[in-house]
C-alpha positions in Angstrom: -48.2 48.9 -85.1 -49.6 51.8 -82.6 -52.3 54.0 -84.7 -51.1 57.1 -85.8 -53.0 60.3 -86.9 -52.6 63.0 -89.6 -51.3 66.5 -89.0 -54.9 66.7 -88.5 -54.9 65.1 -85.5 -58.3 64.0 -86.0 -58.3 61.3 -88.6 -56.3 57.7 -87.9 -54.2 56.3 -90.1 -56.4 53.0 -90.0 -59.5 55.4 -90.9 -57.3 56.4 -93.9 -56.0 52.9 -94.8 -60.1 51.7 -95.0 -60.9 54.5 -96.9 -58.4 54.1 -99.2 -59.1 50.6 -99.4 -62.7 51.5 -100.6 -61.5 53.9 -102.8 -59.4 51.3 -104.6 -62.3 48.3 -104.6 -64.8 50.9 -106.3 -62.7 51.7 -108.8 -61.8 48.2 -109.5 -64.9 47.5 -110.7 -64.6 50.0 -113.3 -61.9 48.4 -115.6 -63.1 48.5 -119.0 -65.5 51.1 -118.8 -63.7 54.1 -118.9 -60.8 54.4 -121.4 -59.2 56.1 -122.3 -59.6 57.7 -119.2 -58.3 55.9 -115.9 -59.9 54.0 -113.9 -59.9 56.3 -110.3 -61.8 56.4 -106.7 -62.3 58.9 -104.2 -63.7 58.5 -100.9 -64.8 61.2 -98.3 -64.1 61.0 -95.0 -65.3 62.9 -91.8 -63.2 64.6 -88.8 -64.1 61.7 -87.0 -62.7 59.6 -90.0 -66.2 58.2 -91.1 -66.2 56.9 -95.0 -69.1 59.8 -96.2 -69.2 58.0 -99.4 -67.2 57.2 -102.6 -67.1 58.2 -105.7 -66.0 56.2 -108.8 -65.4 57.9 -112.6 -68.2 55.2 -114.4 -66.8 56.0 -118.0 -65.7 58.8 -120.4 -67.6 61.9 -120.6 -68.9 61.2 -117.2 -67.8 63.2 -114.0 -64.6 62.0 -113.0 -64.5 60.3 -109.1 -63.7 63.7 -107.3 -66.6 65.1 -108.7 -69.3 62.1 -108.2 -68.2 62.0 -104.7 -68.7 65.6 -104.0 -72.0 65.5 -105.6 -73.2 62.3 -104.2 -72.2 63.9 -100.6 -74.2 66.9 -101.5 -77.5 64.9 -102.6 -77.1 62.7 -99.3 -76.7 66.0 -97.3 -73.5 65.6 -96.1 -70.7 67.8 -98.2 -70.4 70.0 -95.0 -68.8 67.4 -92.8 -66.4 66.4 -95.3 -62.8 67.2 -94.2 -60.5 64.4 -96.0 -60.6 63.5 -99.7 -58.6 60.0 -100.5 -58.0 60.0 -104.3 -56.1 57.0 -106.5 -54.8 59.7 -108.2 -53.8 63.0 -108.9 -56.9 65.5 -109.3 -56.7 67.1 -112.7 -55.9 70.4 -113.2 -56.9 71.4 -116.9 -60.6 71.4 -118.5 -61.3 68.6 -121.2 -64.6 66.9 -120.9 -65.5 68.1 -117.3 -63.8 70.9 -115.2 -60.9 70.6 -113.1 -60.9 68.4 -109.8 -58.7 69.8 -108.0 -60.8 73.6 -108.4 -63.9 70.9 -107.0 -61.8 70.0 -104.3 -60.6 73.7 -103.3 -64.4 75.2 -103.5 -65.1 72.6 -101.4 -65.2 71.7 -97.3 -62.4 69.1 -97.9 -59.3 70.0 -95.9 -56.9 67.2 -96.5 -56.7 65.7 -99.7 -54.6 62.6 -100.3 -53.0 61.2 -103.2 -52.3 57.7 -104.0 -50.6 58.3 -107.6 -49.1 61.6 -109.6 -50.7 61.9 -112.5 -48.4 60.8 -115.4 -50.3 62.6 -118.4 -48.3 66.1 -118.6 -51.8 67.7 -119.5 -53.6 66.6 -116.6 -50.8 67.1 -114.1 -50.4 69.8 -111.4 -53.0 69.0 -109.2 -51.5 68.8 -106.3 -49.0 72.0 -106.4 -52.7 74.1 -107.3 -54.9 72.2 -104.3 -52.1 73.7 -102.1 -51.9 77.1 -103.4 -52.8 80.0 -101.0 -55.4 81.2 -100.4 -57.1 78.8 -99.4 -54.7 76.2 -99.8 -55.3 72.1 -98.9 -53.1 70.4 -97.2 -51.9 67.3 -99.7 -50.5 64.3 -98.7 -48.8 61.5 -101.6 -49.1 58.1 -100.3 -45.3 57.4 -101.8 -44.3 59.9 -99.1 -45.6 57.9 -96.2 -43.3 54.6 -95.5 -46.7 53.5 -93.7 -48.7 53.4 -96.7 -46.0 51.6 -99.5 -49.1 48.7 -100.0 -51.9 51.2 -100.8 -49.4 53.7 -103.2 -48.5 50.0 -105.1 -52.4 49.4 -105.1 -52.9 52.7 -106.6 -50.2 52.4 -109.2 -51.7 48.8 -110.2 -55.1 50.9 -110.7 -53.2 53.4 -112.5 -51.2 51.2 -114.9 -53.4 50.7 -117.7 -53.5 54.2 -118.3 -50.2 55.0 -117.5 -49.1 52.5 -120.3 -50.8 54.3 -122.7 -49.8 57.8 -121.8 -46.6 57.4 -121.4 -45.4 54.2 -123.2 -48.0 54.6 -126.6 -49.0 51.0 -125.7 -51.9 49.5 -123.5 -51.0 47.3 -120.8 -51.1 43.8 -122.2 -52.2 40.8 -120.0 -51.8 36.9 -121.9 -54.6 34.6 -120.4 -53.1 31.4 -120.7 -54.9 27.4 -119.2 -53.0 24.6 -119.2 -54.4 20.9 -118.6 -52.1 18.6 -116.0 -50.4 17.6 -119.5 -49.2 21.2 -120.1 -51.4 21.4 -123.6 -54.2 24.1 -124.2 -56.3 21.9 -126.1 -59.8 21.0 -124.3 -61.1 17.7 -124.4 -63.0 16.6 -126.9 -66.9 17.6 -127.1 -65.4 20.4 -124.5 -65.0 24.2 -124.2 -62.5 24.6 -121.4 -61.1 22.0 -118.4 -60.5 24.5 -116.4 -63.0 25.2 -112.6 -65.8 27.2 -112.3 -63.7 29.9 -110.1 -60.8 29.9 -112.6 -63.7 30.8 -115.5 -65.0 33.5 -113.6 -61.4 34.9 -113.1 -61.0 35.0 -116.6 -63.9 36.4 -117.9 -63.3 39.3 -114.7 -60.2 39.9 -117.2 -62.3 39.8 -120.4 -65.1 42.3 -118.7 -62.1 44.6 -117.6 -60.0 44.9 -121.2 -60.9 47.2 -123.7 -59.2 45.3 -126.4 -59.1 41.6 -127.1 -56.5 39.9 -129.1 -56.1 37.1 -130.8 -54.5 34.4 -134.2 -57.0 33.7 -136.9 -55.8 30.1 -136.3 -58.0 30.1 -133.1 -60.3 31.5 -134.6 -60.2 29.0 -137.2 -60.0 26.4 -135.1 -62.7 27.2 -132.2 -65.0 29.8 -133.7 -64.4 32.2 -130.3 -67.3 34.3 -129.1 -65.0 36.0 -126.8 -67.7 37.5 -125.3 -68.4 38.1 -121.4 -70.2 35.6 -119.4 -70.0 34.4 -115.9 -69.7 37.9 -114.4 -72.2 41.0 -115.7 -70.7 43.0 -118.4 -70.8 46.7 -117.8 -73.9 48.0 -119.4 -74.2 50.7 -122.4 -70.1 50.3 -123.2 -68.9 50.9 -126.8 -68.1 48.2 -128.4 -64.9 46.3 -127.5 -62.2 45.8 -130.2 -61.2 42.5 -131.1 -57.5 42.4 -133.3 -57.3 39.2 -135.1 -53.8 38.7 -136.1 -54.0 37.7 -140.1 -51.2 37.8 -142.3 -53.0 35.7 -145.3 -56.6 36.9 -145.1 -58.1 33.8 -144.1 -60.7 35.8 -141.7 -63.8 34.2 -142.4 -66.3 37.0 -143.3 -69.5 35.4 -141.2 -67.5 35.2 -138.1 -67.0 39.1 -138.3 -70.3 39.5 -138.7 -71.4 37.4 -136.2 -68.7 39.2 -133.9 -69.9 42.6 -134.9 -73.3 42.0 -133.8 -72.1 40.9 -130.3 -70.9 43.9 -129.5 -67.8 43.8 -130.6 -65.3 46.0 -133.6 -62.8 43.4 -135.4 -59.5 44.5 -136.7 -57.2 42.6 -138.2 -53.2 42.8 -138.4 -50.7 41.2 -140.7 -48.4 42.2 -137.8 -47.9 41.2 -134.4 -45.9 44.1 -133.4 -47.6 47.2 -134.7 -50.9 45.9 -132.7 -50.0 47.9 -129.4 -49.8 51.2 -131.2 -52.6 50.3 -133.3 -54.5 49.9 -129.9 -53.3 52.7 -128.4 -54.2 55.5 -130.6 -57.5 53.9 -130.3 -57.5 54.7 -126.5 -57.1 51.1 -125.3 -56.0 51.3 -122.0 -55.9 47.8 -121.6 -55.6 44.7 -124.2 -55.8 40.9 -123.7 -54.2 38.1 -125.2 -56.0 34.9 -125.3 -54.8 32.7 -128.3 -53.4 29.6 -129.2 -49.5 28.1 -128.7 -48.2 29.8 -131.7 -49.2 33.0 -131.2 -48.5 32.9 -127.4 -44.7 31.6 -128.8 -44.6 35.0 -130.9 -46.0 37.0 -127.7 -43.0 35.3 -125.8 -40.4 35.7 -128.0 -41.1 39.4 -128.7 -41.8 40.6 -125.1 -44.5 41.9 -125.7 -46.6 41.3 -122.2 -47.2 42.7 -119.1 -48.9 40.2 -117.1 -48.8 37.0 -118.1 -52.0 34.6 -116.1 -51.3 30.5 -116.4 -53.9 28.7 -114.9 -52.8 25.6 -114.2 -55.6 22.2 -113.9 -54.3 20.5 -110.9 -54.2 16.5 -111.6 -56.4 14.8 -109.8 -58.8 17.7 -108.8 -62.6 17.9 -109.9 -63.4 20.7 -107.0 -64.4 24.4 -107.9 -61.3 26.4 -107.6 -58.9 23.7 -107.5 -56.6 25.0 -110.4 -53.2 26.8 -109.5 -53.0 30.2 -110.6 -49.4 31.8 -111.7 -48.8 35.4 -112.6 -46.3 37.2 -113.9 -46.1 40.6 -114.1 -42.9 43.2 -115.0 -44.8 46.0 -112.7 -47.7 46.8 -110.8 -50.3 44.2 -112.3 -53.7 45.6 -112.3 -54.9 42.1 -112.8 -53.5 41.4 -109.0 -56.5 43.8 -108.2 -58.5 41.7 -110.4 -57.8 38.9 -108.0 -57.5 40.0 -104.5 -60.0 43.1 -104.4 -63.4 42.1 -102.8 -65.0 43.8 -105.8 -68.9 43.1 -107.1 -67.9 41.9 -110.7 -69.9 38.6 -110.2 -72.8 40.2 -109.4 
């Protein structure tokens, strides 16, 4: 396809695709740090299209990623050559923790400011419609408007769809983490943790580092004595303590296993019922919650609906190589565990 340019007629479409694409990475890495805000990136581009930096919101009560990029553009010396603002989603447009975005973005050199994804929480929304208000106006482009752009606006909705569960169904996104051996049984070997590959383990503890929420049957917990905690990639530093919902109907949670999950970091909950965990979750702020649990609970998950995403990974017979396994995912939207997988993100370092 022939590069194109913005009304602009200064910045390619390719310079918007890779900054976009930045944008998207960055705030990747941020899963699980920020509920129950979203997860968002902004990159600043140049008239000549040159990424000027990118900003990422690092977690709640921080600057969100409009802000940090301005600011980290100001402290390199660069604000003044900023002319385009890519943003995964709408800028705010109401004061909670930190000011508006979108007043950042109008007091600033941008002159272009695209949007990957509205804004779906009604207080936050508006954004747009005030970034192009005269005087002064910006000129604001949605990426569901350009036909050229359908893969980054899905990106940006997978980014967004944690969040987006929460606000506007009352339920975090829920992902099931699911290994099967070339028998089709969970169960490790004996004297062993997991049979799964080296790359497949790092894949799910990417999904562990980017919940908020894990949950899971006391029979697992019964039977394995999970630690659930994050190893194989770098957990993000100074987070609040994850929650852990151990689904208990006859209180057979044994007390030193709390204990010994509360001092890893973690808050345990327990539920008599399956169903009323999501809100439970969500009026915690859990953006996103994880299922990793044994056959019977997974049946229940099954039979109730009650997943987004659902990750089998498969041991291929006959296979003793690192990232041998076959990886299936099912997903009834825009799986932010997709970006998980495909985004060229620094989670194992």
């Amino acid at each position: 396809m022939a590069d194109q340019t913005t009304l602009s007629d200064t910045v390619s479409l390719t310079a918007i695709r890779h900054g976009f694409r930045s944008a998207i990475s960055q705030a990747v890495d941020t899963f699980g740090a920020t509920a129950p805000n979203p997860s968002v990136g902004c990159a600043l581009l140049d008239a000549e299209g040159r990424i000027l930096t990118v900003g990422v919101h690092p977690r709640v009560g921080q600057p969100h990623a409009e802000a940090m990029a301005l600011a980290q553009a100001r402290a390199a010396g660069v604000l003044d050559q900023a002319r385009v603002a890519l943003v995964t989603l709408e800028p705010c447009n109401h004061t909670g923790r930190t000011p508006p975005c979108s007043e950042a973005l109008r007091n600033s050199p941008v002159r272009e400011v695209w949007i990957g994804a509205a804004d779906p929480n009604p207080q936050a929304a508006g954004g747009a419609a005030r970034l192009r208000e005269m005087p002064g106006g910006k000129r604001v482009v949605m990426l569901a408007d350009q036909p050229d752009m359908v893969d980054l606006a899905r990106d940006c909705r997978a980014l967004l769809a944690p969040f987006a569960s929460r606000v506007v169904r009352h339920r975090p996104w829920i992902s099931v983490k699911q290994a099967l051996d070339e028998n089709g049984s969970m169960v490790p070997p004996p004297g062993q943790k997991t049979f799964t590959s080296p790359a497949s383990l790092v894949l799910a503890h990417r999904l562990r580092r980017a919940t908020d929420a894990i949950i899971t049957g006391v029979g697992t917990v019964l039977a394995d004595r999970p630690r659930f905690t994050v190893r194989h990639v770098a957990d993000h530093e100074g987070r609040s303590p994850r929650l852990l919902v151990v689904c208990d109907r006859h209180g057979r949670l044994p007390a030193d296993w709390v204990a010994e999950m509360t001092e890893a970091g973690f808050e345990v909950l327990t539920s008599s019922d399956l169903l009323s965990v999501p809100a439970m979750l969500a009026e915690r702020g859990v953006n996103w919650a994880m299922i990793e649990a044994g056959p019977a609970l997974l049946a229940s998950v099954a039979e109730a609906g009650l997943w987004d995403d659902w990750l089998t990974i498969h041991k291929t017979p006959g296979h003793k190589t690192a990232g041998a396994d076959r990886i299936d995912l099912k997903s009834r939207d825009e799986s932010p565990l997709r970006l998980l997988r495909e985004n060229a993100c620094s989670l194992e370092s």
